[in-house]
C-alpha positions as CSV (number, residue, x, y, z in Angstrom):
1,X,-43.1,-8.0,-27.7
2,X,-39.6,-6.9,-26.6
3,X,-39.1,-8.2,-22.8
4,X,-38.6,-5.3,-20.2
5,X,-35.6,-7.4,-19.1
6,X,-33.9,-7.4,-22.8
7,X,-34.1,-3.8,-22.6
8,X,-32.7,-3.5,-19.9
9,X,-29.8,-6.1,-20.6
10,X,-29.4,-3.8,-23.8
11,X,-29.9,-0.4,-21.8
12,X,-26.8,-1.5,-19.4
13,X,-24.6,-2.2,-23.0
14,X,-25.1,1.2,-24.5
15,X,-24.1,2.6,-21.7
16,X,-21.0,0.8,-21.1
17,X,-20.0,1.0,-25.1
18,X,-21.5,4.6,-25.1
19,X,-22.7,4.1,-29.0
20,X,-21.0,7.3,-30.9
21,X,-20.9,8.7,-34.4
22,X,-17.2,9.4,-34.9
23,X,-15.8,12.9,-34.1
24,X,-12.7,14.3,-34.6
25,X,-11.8,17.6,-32.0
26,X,-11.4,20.9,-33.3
27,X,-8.9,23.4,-32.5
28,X,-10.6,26.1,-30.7
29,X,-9.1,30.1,-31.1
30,X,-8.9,33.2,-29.1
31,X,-9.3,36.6,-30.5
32,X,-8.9,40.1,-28.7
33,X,-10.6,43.0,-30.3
34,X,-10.9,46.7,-28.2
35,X,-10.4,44.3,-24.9
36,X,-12.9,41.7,-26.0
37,X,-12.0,38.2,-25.9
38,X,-13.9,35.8,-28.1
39,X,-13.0,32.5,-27.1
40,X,-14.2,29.2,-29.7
41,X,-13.9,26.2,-28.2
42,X,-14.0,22.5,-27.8
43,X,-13.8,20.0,-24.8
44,X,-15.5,17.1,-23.5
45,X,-16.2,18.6,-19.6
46,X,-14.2,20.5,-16.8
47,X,-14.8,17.9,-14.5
48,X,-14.2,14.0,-13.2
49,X,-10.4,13.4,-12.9
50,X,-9.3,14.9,-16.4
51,X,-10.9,18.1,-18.3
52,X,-10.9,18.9,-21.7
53,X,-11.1,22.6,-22.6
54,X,-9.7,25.8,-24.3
55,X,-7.7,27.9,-21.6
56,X,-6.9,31.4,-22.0
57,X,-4.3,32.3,-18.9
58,X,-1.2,33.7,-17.2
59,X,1.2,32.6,-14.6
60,X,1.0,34.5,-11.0
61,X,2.2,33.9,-7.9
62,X,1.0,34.7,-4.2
63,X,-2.4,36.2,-3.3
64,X,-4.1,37.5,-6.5
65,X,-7.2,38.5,-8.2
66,X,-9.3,37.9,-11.0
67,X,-12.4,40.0,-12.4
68,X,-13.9,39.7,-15.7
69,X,-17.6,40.0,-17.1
70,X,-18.6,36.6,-18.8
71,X,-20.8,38.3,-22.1
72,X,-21.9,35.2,-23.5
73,X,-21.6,31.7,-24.4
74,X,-23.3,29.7,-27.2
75,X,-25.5,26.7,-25.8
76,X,-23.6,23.7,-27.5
77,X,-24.8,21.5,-24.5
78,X,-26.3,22.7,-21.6
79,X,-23.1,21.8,-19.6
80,X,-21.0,23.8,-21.7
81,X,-19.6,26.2,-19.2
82,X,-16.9,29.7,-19.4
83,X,-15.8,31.4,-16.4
84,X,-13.1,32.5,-14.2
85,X,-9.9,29.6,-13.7
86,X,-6.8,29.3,-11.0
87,X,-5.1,25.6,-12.1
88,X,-1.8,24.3,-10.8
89,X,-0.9,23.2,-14.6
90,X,-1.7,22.8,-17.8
91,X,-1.9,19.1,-17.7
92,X,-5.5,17.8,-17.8
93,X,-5.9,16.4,-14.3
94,X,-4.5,19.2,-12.4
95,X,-6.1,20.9,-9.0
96,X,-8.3,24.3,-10.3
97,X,-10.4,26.7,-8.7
98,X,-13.5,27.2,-11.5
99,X,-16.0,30.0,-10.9
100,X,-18.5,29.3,-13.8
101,X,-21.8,30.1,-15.9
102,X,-23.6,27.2,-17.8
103,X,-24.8,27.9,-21.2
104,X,-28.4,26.7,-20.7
105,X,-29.4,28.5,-17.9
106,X,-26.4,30.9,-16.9
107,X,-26.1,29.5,-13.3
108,X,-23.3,30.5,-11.2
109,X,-21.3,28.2,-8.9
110,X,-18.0,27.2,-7.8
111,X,-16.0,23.6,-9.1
112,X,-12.7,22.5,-8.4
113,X,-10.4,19.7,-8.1
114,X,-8.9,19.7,-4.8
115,X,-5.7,17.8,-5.9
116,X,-3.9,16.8,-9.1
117,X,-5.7,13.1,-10.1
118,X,-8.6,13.6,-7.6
119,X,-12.2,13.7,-8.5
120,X,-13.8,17.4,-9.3
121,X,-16.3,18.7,-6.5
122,X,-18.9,21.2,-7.0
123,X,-19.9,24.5,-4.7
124,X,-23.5,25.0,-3.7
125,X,-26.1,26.8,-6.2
126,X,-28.6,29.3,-4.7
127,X,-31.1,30.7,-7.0
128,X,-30.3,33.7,-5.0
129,X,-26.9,34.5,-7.5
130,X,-28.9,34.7,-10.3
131,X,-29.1,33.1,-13.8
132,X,-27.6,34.2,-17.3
133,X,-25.7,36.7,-19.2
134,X,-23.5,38.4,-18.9
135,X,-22.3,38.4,-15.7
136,X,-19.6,39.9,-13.7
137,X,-17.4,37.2,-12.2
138,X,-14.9,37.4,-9.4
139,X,-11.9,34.8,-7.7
140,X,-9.3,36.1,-4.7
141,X,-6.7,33.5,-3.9
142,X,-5.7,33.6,-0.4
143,X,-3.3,30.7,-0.2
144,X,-5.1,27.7,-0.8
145,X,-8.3,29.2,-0.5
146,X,-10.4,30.9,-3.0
147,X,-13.0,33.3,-2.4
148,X,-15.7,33.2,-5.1
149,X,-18.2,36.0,-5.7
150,X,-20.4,37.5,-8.7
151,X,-22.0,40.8,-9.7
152,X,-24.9,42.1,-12.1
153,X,-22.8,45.6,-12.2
154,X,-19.3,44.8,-11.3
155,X,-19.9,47.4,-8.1
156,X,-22.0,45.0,-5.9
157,X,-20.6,41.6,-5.2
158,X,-22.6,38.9,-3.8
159,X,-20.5,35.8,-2.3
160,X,-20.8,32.3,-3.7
161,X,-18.6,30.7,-2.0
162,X,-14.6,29.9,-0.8
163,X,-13.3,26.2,-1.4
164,X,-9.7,25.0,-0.9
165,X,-7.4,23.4,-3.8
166,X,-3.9,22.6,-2.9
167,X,-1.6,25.0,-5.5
168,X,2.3,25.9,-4.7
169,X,3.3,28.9,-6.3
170,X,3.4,29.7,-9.7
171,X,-0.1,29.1,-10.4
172,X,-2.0,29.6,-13.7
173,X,-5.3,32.2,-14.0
174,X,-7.8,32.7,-16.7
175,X,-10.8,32.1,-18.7
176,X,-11.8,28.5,-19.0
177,X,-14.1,27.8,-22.2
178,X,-15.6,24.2,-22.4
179,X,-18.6,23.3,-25.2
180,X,-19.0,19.8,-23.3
181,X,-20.0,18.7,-26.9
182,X,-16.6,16.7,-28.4
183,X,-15.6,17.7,-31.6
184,X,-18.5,21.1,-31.6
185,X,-17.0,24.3,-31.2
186,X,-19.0,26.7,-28.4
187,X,-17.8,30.7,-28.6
188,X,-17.8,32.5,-25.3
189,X,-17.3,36.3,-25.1
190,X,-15.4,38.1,-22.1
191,X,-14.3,42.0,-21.1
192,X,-13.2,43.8,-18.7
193,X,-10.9,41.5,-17.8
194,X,-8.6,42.3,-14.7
195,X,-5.8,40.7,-12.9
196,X,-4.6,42.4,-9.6
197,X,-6.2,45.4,-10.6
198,X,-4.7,45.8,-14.1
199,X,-5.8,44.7,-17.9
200,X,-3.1,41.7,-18.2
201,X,-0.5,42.5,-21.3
202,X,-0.7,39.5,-22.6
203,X,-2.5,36.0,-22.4
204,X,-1.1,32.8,-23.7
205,X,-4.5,29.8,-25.6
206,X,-4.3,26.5,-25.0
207,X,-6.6,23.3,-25.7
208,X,-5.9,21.2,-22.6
209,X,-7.2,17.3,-23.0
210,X,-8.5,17.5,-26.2
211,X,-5.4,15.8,-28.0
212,X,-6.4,12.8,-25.7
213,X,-10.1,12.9,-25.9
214,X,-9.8,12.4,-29.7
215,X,-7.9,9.6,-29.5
216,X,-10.2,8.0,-27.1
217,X,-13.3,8.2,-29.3
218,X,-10.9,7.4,-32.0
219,X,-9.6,4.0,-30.5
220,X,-13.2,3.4,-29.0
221,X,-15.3,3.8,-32.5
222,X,-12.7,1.2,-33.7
223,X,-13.5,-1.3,-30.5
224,X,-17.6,-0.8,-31.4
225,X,-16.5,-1.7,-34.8
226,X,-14.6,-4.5,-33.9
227,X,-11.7,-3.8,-36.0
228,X,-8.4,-2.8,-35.3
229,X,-8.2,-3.6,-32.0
230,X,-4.1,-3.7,-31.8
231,X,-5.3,-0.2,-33.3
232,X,-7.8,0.9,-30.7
233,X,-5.3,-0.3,-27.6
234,X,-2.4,1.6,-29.1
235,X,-4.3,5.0,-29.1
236,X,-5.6,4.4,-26.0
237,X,-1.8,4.0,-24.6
238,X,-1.3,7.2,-26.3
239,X,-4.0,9.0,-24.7
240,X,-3.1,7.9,-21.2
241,X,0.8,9.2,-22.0
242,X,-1.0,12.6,-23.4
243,X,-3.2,13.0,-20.8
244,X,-1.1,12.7,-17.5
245,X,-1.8,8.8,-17.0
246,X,-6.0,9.6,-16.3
247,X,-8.3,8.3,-17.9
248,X,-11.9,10.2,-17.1
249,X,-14.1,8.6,-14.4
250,X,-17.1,9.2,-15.9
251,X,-18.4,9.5,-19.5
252,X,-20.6,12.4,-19.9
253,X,-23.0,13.8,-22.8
254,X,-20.6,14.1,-26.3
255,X,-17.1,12.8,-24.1
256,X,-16.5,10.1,-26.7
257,X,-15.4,7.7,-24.5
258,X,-16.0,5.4,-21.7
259,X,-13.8,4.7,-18.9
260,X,-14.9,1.0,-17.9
261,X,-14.1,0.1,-21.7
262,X,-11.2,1.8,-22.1
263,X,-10.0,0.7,-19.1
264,X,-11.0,-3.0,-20.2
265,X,-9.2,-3.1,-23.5
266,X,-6.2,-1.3,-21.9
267,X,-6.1,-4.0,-19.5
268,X,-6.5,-6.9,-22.0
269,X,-3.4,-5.1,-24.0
270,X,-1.0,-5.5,-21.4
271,X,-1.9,-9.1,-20.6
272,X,-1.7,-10.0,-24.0
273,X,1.6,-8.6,-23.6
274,X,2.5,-10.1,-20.6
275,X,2.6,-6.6,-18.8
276,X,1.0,-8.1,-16.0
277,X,1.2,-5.8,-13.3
278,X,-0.2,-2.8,-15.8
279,X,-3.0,-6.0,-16.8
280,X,-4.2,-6.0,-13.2
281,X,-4.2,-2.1,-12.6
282,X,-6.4,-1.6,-15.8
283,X,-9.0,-4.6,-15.4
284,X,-9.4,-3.8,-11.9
285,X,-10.2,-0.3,-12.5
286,X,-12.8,-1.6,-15.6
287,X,-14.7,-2.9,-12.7
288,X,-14.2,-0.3,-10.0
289,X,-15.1,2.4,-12.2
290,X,-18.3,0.7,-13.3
291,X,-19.7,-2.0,-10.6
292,X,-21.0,-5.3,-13.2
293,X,-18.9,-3.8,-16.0
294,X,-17.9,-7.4,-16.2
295,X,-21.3,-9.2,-15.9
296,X,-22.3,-6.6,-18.9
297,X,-19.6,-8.1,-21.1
298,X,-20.4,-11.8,-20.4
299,X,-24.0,-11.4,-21.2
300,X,-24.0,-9.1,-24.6
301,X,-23.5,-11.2,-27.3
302,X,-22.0,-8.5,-29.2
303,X,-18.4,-9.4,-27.1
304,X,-18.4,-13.0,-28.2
305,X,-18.3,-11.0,-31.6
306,X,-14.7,-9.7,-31.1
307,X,-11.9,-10.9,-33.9
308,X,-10.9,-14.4,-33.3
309,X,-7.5,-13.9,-33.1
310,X,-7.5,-11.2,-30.6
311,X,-9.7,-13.2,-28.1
312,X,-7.4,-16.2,-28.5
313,X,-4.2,-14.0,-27.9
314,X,-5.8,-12.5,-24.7
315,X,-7.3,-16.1,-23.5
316,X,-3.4,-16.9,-23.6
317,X,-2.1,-14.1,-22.0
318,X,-4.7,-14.2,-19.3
319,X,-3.9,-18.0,-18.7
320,X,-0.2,-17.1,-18.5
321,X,-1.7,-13.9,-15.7
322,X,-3.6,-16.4,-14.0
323,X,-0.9,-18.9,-13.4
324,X,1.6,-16.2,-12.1
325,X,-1.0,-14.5,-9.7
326,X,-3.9,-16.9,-8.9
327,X,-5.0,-15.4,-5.9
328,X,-6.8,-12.3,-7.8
329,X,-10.2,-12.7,-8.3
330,X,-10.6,-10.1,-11.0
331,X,-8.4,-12.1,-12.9
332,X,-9.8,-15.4,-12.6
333,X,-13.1,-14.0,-13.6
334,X,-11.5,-12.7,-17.0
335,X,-10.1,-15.9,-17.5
336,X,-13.7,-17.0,-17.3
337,X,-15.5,-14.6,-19.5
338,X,-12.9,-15.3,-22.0
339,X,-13.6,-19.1,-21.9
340,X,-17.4,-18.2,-22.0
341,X,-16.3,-15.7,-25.3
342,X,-14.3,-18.8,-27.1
343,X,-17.7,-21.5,-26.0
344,X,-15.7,-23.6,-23.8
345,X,-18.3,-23.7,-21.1
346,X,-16.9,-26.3,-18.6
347,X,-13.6,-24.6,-18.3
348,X,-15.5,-21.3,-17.6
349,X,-17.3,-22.6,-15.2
350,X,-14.6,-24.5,-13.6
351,X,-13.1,-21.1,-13.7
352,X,-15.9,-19.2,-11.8
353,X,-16.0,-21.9,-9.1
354,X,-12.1,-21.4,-8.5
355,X,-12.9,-17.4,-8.4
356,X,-15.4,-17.8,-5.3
357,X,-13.1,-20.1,-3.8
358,X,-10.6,-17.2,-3.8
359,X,-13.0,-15.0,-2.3
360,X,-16.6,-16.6,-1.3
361,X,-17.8,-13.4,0.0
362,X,-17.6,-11.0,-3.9
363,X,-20.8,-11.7,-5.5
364,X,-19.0,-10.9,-9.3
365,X,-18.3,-14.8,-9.8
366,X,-21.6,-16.4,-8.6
367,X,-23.3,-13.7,-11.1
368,X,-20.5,-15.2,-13.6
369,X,-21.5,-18.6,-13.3
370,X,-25.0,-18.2,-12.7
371,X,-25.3,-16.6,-16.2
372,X,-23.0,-19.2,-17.8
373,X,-25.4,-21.8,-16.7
374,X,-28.5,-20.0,-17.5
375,X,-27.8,-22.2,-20.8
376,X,-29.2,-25.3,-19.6
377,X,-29.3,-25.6,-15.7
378,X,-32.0,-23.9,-14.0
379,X,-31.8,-25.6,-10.8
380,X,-28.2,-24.9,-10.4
381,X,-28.9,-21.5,-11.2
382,X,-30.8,-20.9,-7.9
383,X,-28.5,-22.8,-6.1
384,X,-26.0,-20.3,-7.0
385,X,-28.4,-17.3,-6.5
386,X,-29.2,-18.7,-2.8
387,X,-25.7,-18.9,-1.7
388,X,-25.6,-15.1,-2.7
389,X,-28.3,-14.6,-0.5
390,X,-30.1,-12.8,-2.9
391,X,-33.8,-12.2,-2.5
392,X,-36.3,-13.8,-5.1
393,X,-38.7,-11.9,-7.5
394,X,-41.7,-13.3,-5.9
395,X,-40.9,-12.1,-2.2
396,X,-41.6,-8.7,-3.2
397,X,-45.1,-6.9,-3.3
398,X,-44.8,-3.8,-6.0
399,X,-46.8,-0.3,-6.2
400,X,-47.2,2.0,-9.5
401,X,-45.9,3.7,-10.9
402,X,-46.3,7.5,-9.2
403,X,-45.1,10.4,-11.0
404,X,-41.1,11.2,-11.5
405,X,-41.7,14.2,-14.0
406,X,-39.1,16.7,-13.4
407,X,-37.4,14.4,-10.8
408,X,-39.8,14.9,-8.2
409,X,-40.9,11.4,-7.5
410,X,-37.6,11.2,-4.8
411,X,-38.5,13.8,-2.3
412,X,-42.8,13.4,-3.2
413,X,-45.0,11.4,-0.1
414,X,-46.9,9.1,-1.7
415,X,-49.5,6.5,0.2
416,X,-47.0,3.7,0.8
417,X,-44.6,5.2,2.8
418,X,-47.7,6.4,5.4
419,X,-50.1,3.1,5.0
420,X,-49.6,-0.7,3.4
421,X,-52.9,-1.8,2.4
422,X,-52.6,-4.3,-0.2
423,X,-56.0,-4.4,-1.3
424,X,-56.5,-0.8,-1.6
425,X,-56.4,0.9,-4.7
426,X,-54.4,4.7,-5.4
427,X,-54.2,7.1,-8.1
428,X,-50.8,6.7,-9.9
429,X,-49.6,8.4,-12.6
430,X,-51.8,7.7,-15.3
431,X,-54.7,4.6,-13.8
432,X,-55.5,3.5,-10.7
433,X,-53.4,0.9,-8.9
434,X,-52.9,-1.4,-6.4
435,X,-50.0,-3.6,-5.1
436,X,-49.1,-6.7,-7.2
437,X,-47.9,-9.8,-5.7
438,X,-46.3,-13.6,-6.7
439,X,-44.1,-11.3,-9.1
440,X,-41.8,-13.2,-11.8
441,X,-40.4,-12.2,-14.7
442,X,-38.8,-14.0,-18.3
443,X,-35.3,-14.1,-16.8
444,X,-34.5,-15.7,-13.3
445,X,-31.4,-13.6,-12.3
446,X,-32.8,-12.4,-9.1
447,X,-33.2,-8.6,-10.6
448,X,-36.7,-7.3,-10.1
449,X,-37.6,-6.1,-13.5
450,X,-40.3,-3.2,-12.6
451,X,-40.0,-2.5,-16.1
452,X,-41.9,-6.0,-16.6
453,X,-44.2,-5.5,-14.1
454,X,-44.9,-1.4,-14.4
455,X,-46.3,0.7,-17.1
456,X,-45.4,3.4,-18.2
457,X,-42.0,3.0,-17.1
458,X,-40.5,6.5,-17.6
459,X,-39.8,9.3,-15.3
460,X,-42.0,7.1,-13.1
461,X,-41.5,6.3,-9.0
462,X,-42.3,2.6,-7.6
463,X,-42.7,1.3,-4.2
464,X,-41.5,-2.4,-3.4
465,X,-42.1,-4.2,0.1
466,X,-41.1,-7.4,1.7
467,X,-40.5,-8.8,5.0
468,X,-37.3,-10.1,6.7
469,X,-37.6,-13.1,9.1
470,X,-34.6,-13.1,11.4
471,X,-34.4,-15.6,14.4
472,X,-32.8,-13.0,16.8
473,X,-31.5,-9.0,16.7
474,X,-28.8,-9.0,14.8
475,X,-26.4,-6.4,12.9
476,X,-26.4,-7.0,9.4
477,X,-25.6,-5.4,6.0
478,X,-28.5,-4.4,3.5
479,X,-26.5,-4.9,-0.1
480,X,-28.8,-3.3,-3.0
481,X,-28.2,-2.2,-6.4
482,X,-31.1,0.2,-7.9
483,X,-31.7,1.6,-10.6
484,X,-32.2,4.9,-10.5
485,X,-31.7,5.9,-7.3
486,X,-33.5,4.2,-4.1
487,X,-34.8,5.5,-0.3
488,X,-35.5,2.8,2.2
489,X,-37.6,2.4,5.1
490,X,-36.7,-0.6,7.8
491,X,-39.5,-1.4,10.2
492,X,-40.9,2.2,9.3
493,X,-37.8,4.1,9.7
494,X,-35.9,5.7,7.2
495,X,-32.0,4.5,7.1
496,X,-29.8,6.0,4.6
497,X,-28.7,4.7,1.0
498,X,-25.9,5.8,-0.7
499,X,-26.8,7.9,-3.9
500,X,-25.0,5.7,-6.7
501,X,-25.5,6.4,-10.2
502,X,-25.5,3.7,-13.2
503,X,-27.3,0.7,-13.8
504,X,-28.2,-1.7,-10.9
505,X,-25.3,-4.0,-10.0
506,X,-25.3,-6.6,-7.0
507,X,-24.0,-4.6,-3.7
508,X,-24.0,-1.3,-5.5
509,X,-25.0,0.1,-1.9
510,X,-23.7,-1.1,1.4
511,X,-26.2,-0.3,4.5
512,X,-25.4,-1.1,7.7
513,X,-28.8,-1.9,9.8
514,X,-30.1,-3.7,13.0
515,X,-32.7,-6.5,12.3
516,X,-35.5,-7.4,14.8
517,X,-35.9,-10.8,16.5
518,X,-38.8,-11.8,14.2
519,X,-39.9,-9.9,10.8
520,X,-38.7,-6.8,9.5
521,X,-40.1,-4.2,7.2
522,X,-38.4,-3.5,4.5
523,X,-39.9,-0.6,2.3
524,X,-38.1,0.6,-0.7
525,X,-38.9,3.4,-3.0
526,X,-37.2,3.4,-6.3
527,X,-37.5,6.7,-9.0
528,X,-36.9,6.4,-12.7
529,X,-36.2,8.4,-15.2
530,X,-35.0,6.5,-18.4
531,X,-33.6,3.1,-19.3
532,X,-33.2,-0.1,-16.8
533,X,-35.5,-0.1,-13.7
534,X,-35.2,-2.5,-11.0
535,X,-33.4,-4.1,-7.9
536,X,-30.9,-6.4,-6.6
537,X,-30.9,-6.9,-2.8
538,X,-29.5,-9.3,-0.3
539,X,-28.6,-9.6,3.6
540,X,-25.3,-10.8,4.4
541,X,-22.8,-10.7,7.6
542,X,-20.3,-7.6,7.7
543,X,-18.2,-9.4,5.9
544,X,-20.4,-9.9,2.7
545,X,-21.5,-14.0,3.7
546,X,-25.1,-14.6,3.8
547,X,-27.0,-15.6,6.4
548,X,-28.4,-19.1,5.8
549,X,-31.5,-19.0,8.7
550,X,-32.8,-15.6,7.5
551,X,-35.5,-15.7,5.0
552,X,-37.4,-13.4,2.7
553,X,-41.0,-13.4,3.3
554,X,-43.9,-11.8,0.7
555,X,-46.1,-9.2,2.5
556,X,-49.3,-11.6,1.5
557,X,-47.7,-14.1,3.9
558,X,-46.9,-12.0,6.7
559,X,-49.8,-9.4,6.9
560,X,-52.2,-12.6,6.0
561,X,-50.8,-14.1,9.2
562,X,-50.2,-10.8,11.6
């Protein structure tokens, strides 16, 4: 039997290599018949920090408006999206004003990008504007505000919404075509397009980010490969120059690429190199883009798998890195992996130990070392899992799993969140249950594997309790890292958790709370729909130190002695 906590070791890695069939992207077209435009077109997304999409524009300047009655668009990928487009520029992380329909449903709502480089933001979507096609569409700029609106008859116009985008004059305005499905061509249809009143004369096509797209899956199906990696790092230097120095924040469905590893291998380029400063931007951002992006190389096997040569070129170059700036933590922590990658486990460990001595409060290095001495040293292990602060397996009680279907589970009251009785049994999603206590898994890392302990373990909600033993009131940060997302409850009261997407990672989510003198109540309610399922959690200072007189207590303990 496959452990729940391999799959979930193995769930984390596809999502950071993002596994892909190579793709090549194709050059979309634009055709205008009798004042129909028929738009084909490829692109990864209109959204993030860079887009990728067929634009069909002019250049005004001042107030202006745009109409035009979206016909269709072929459903590539539910995200694939046409609509109405203000953008500063043609380069791939500029600031835009998007008024769209999706393909899969035909909703209508507002995106934009604020700022050139910053990350896209959506409108809100009331059912009340209708779903799909065709639909009449409808942007007035007013400055640096744009008023959005839509229409079933072009007559009527019901408001959607106005958002602000920062654009000096000229700016661009058009139809925006995206099939969110690299290297698949979607067609949209458009008339009775209007610009300040007027059919425009003539509109200049253009694939914007699609040029670097392509060479990201490129250079990333040679990485997954492991070949070529002088290769892969040289298109992805070429794709950052094509693409306005961004590389995406996000992968999506068909992108063909992933940030974190692009920004990895980018990083390990320039150190090899001796770029340093360009080293330090790029595996910083690997991390900061993906929280444990770093923990998920050091515990795939597949990475110890890379050429020889290349991990021996970037051991020395991060050596050199390390010597010259030794005061960067990201760094040192490379420096340790790499050891780890070329079986020299004493100086990696040596390595991790320096890397909390630069700073004891980033849990990255103790997850390091704790996984580099998995390999023989159990007792250490929880030495270094204890200094974290990290709560046990066993201190947890777990319930269900409850039903998630249609994402429902999140906002759904079920019995734990109104009564703890952990002898009573409830109807979960498929079989009675009841809480389960003493929990351990196959893998002591501190991560509660509900995907060991729960069944089924899809589109599923659980419930996870314990009790905090504080010797007086105290303010304190909850650190947890869920996956999926996760509400809690602190002495019966709900305090919010950022929403954080991705696979659990230590300190994922920072929440500041007030602990009792005495026990606290901690209740946490986790959804899931697929892959990794579980928790990381700790109690530490405001400055990220545990606390070493606070303990984690099992609800059996405390409810058998209240």
């Amino acid at each position: 039997m496959i452990s729940g906590k391999f799959l979930l070791v193995l769930a984390v890695f596809v999502s950071l290599v993002c596994i892909i069939q190579p793709a090549y992207s194709q050059e979309g077209s634009t055709k205008l018949i009798d004042g129909v435009y028929t738009i084909e077109a490829d692109g990864t997304d209109v959204w993030s920090n860079s887009d990728s999409f067929r634009y069909v524009y002019t250049e005004v300047s001042g107030n202006a408006e745009i109409v035009l009655r979206a016909v269709s668009l072929e459903d590539t990928n539910e995200w694939a999206k046409i609509g109405l487009m203000f953008r500063q520029s043609v380069d791939a992380n500029s600031a835009y004003a998007f008024l769209l329909a999706r393909a899969a449903e035909g909703s209508r709502y507002f995106q934009y990008r604020p700022s050139a480089g910053a990350s896209a933001e959506e409108g809100p979507r009331p059912s009340r504007w209708g779903t799909g096609f065709p639909v009449w569409m409808r942007i007035q700029r007013k400055g640096d505000d744009f008023v959005g609106s839509v229409s079933s008859d072009g007559s009527i116009w019901e408001h959607v919404g106005t958002i602000t985008a920062e654009m000096e004059d000229p700016v661009l305005v058009g139809i925006a075509v995206t099939s969110h499905q690299f290297g698949v061509l979607t067609t949209g249809v458009v008339d009775n397009i209007t610009i300040n009143g007027k059919a425009p004369a003539e509109l200049k096509s253009e694939d914007i980010g699609t040029a670097a797209a392509a060479l990201y899956q490129s250079a990333l199906a040679k990485i997954w490969a492991r070949e070529d990696i002088d290769g892969a790092i040289a298109e992805l230097k070429k794709a950052v120059e094509v693409d306005a120095g961004i590389i995406p924040e996000k992968p999506g469905s068909g992108t063909g690429y992933n940030p974190s590893l692009a920004h990895y291998f980018l990083g390990a380029g320039y150190a090899i190199e001796g770029v340093h400063e360009k080293a330090i931007e790029y595996l910083q951002k690997s991390e900061a883009v993906r929280p444990g992006f770093l923990l998920g190389v050091h515990s795939t096997e597949w990475w110890f798998e890379s050429p020889a040569d290349f991990n021996k070129r970037l051991q020395d170059g991060l050596e050199k890195l390390v010597a010259e700036k030794d005061d960067v933590v990201i760094l040192s922590n490379h420096l340790g992996v790499m050891y780890n990658r070329l079986k020299d486990y004493n100086k990696a460990i040596s390595q991790f130990e320096k890397s909390i001595e630069i700073a004891p409060n980033d849990p990255s290095a103790y997850m390091l070392l704790a996984h580099t001495y998995r390999r023989e040293r159990e007792v250490v292990i929880d030495e270094v899992y204890d200094s974290l602060g990290l709560a046990r397996e066993r201190a947890w009680a777990v319930i269900g799993p409850f039903d998630n279907e249609d994402d429902t589970g999140f906002e759904t009251v079920y019995p734990p969140e109104s009564e703890i009785e952990l002898q009573k049994g409830y109807e979960g999603k498929e079989s009675l249950i009841q809480w389960q206590m003493n929990i351990s898994d196959t893998v002591n890392d501190r991560y509660l594997d509900l995907q060991y302990v729960l069944s089924p373990d899809q589109y599923v909600t659980a419930y996870v309790l314990c009790y905090i033993e504080c010797p007086e009131e105290r303010e304190v940060h909850v650190r947890i890292g869920a996956d999926d997302r996760a509400r809690m409850w602190l002495n019966d009261e709900e305090v919010s958790v950022p929403d954080v997407s991705g696979g659990a990672a230590v300190d994922q989510s920072i929440v500041p709370v007030r602990l009792r003198e005495g026990n606290n109540k901690v209740l946490l309610k986790i959804v899931q729909g697929i892959g990794g399922w579980g928790l990381y959690f700790r109690i530490t200072d405001t400055n990220g130190m545990p606390f070493d007189d606070i303990r984690y207590l099992p609800p059996a303990y405390v409810l058998g002695n209240e």
